[in-house]
C-alpha positions as CSV (number, residue, x, y, z in Angstrom):
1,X,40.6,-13.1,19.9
2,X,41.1,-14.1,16.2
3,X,40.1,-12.1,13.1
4,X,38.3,-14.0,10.8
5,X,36.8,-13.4,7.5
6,X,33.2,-14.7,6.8
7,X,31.5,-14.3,3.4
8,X,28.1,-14.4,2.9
9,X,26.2,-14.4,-0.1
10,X,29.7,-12.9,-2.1
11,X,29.6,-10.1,0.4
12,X,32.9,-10.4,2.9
13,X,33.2,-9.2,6.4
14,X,36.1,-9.3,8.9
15,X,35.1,-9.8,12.3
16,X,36.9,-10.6,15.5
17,X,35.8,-13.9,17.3
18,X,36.3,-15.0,21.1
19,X,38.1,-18.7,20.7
20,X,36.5,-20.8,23.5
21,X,38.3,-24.0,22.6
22,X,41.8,-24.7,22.0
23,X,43.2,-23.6,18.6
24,X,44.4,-27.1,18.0
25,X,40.6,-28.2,17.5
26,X,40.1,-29.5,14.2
27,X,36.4,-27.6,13.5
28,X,38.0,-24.4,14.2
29,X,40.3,-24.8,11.3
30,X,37.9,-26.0,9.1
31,X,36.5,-23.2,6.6
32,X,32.6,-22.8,6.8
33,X,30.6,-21.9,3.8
34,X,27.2,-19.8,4.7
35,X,26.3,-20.7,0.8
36,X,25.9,-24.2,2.0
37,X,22.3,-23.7,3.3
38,X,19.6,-25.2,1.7
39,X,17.7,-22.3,-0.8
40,X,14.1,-21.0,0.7
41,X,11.1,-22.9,0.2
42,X,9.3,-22.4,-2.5
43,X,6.2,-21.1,-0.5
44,X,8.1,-18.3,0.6
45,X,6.7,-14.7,-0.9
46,X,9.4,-13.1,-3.2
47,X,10.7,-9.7,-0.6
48,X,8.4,-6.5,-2.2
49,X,10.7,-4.4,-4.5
50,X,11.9,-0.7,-3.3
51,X,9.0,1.7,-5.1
52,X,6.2,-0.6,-5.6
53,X,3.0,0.9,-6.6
54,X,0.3,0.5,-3.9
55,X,-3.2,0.4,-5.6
56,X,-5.8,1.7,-3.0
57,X,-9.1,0.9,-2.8
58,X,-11.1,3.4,-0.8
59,X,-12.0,2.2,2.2
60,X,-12.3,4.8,4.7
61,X,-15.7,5.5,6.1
62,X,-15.4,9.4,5.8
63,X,-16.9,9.2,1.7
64,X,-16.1,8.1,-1.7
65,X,-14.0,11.0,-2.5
66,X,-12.0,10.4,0.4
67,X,-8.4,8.6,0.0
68,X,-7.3,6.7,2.9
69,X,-3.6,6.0,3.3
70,X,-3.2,1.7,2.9
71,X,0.0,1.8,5.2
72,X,1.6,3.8,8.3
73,X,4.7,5.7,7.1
74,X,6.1,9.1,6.3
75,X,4.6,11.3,3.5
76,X,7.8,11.3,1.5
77,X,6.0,13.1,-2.0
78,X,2.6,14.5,-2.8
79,X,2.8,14.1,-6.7
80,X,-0.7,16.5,-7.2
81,X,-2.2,19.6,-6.3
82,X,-5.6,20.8,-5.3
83,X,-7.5,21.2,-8.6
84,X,-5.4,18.4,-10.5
85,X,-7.3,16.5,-12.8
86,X,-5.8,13.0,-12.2
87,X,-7.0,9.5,-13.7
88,X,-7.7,6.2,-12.0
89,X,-4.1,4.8,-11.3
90,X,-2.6,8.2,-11.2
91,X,0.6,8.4,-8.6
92,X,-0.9,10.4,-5.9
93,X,1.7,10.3,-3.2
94,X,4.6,8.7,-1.9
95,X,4.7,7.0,1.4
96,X,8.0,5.7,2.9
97,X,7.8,2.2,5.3
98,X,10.6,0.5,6.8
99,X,13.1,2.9,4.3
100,X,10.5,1.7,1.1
101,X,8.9,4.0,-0.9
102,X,4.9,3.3,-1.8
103,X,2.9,5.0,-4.4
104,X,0.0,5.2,-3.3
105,X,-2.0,5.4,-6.9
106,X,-5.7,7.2,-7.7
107,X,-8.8,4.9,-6.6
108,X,-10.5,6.9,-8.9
109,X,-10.8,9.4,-12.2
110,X,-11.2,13.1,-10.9
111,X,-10.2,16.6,-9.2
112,X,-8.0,16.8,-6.2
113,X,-10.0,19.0,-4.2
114,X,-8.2,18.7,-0.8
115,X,-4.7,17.6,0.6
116,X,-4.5,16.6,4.1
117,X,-1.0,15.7,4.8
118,X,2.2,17.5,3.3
119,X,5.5,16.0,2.9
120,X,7.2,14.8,6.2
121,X,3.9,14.3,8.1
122,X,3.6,10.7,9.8
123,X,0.5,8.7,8.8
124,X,-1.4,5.6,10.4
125,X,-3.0,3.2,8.1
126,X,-6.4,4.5,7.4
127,X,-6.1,7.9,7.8
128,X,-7.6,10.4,5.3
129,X,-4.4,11.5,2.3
130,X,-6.6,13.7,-0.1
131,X,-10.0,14.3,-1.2
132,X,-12.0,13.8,-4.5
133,X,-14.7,16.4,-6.2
């Protein structure tokens, strides 16, 4: 076994590797730089950003005043009560994905009338958060 370090990106590890070649070989000793690889393709989607703001259109069957959750996660905040007035774009509740938090924001301007989840509930895509009057 040999101990190695390997950076990556500026980020160092130390890790043990099996040598299946005699140490004498001339690749083994030559250092490796990860930083080497070519950069992504241009075409490629920038990675989403930890607390991005989810706008929601409603598109659950169930009404207009209903407010259908856009991903499947963990309730991780509900940001309003029953009877809150709230505006269109209001942060209505927080749903953690993948360890990513998503506000989920207001479709609409009006009053909270019902909350169907509370914090630590598990959600499917789709399913009803809270309900308009």
């Amino acid at each position: 076994m040999k101990r190695l370090r390997i950076t990556v990106n500026g980020v160092s590890y130390e890790v043990e590797v099996e040598v299946l070649a005699d140490d004498d070989d001339p690749l083994l000793q030559a250092p490796t730089s990860i930083n080497a690889l070519p950069p992504p393709r241009a075409s490629t989607p920038p990675a989403p950003t930890p607390s991005a703001s989810v706008a929601t259109p409603n598109t659950n069957p169930s009404g207009p005043g209903v407010l259908a959750s856009p991903i499947a996660g963990i309730v991780a905040e509900i940001k309003v009560n029953v009877g809150d007035h709230v505006k269109e774009n209001d942060p209505l509740v927080v749903i953690e994905a993948m360890k990513m938090n998503s506000n989920v924001s207001s479709p609409v301007a009006g009053t909270i009338r019902a909350i169907n989840v509370k914090v630590g509930d598990s959600v499917r895509q789709g399913q009803p958060l809270l309900e308009f009057a």
